[in-house]
C-alpha positions as a Markdown table, in Angstrom:
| # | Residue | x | y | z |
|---|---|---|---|---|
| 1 | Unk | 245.1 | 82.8 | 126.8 |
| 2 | Unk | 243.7 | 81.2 | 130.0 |
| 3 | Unk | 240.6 | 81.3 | 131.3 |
| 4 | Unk | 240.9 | 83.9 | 133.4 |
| 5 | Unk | 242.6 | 85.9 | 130.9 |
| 6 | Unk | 239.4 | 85.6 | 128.9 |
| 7 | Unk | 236.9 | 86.2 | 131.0 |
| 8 | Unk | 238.6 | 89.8 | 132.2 |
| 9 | Unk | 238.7 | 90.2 | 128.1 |
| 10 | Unk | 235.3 | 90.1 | 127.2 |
| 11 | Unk | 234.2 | 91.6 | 130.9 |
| 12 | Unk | 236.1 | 94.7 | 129.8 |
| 13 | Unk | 234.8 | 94.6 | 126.5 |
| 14 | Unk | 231.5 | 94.6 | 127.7 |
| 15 | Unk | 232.3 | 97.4 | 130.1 |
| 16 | Unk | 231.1 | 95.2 | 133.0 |
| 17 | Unk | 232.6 | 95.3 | 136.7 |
| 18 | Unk | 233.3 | 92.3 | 138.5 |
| 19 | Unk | 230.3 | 92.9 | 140.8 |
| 20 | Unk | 228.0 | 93.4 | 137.7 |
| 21 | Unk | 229.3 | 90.3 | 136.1 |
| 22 | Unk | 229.2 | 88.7 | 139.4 |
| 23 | Unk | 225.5 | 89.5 | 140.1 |
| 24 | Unk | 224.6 | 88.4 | 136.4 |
| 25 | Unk | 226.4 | 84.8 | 137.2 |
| 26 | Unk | 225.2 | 84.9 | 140.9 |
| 27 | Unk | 228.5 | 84.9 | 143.0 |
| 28 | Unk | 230.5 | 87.3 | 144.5 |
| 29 | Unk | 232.7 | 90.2 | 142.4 |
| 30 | Unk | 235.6 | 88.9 | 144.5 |
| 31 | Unk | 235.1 | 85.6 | 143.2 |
| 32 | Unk | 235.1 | 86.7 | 139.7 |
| 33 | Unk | 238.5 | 88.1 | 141.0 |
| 34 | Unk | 240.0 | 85.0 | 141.7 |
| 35 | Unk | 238.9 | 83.6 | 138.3 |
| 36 | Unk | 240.1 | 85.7 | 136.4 |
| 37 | Unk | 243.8 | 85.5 | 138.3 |
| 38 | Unk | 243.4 | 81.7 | 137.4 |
| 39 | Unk | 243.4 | 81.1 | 141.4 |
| 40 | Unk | 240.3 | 79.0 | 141.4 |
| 41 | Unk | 238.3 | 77.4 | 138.5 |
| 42 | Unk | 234.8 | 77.5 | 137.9 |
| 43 | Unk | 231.9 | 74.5 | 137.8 |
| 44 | Unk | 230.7 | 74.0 | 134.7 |
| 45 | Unk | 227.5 | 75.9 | 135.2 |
| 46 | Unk | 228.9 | 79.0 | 136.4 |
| 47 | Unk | 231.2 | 78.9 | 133.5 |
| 48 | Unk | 228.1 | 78.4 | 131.1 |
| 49 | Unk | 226.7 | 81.6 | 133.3 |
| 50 | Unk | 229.7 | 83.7 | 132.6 |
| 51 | Unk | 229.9 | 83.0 | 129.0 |
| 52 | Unk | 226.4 | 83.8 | 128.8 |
| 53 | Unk | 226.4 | 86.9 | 130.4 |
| 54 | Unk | 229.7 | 88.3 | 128.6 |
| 55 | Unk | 227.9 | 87.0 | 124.5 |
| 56 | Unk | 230.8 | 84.9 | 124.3 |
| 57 | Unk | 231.1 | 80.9 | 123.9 |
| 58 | Unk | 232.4 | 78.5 | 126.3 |
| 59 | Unk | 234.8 | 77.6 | 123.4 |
| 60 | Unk | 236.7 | 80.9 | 123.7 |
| 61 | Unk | 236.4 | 81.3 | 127.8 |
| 62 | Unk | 238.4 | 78.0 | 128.4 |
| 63 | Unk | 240.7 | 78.8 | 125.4 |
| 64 | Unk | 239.5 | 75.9 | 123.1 |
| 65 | Unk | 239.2 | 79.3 | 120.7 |
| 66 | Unk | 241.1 | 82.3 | 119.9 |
| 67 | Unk | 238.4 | 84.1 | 118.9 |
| 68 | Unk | 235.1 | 85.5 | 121.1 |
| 69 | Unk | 232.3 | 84.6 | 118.7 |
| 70 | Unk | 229.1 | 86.4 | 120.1 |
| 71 | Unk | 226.1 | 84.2 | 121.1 |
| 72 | Unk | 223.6 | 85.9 | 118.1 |
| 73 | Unk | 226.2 | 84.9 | 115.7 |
| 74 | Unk | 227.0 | 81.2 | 116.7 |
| 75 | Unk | 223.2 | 80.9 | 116.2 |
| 76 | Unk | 222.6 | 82.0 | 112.6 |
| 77 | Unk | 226.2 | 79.8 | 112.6 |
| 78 | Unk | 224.1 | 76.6 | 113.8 |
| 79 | Unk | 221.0 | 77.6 | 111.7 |
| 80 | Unk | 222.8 | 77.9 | 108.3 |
| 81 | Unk | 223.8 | 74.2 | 109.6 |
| 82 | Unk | 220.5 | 73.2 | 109.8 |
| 83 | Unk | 219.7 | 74.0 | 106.1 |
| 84 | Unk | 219.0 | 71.9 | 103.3 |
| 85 | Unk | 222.5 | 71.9 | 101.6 |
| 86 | Unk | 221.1 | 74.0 | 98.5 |
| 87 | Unk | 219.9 | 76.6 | 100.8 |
| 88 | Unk | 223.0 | 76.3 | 102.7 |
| 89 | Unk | 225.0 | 76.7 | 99.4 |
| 90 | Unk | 223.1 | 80.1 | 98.4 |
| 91 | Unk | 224.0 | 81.7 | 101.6 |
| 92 | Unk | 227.3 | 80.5 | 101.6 |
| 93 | Unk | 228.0 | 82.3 | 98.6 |
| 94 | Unk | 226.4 | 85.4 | 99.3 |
| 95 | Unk | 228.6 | 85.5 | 102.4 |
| 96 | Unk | 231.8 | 84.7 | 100.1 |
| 97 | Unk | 230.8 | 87.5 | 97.6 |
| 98 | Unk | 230.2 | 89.6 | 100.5 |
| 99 | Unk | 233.3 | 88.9 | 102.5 |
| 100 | Unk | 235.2 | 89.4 | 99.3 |
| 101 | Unk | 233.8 | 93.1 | 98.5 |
| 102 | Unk | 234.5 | 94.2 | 102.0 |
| 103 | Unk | 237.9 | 93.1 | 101.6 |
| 104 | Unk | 238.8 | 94.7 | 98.2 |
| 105 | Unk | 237.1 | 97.9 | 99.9 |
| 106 | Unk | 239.3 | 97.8 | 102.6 |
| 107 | Unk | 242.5 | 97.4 | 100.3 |
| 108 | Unk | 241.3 | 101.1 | 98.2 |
């Protein structure tokens, strides 16, 4: 999807209007308008505001990703990173043996 395509996503998602989004960013709703009908292109920075504002990563705004990872969760993502690789090992596991009961929950 494009970037405007993604930003009108995760607007919607987060029940926002173009004027709230664009008062949050600091622009103009029909501004926000234009970007997401890929008629202009944002700077940098008021990209980095927008993905802010929607919980979403630049990543997914300029399509680089499919998915909309929220902010809170690309942080505990960065500090699992940071761990010692034992630590890092423990919670990877607990996440596997978690992710791996949800699913066989799902399937009953």
């Amino acid at each position: 999807m494009s970037f405007g395509e993604n930003v009108a996503t995760a607007r919607k998602k987060k029940k926002l209007s173009q004027s709230e989004l664009a008062k949050e960013v600091g622009t103009i709703a029909v501004t926000i308008g234009r970007y997401e009908r890929n008629e202009i292109k944002p700077s940098i920075d008021i990209a980095t505001k927008i993905a802010d504002a929607l919980d979403v990563s630049l990543d997914y705004l300029v399509g680089n990703t499919d998915t909309a990872l929220e902010k809170d969760l690309l942080k505990k993502i960065t500090d699992i990173q940071k761990l010692p690789e034992d630590k890092k090992n423990v919670v990877m596991e607990l996440l596997d043996s978690f992710l791996k009961q949800t699913k066989l929950q799902s399937i009953m």
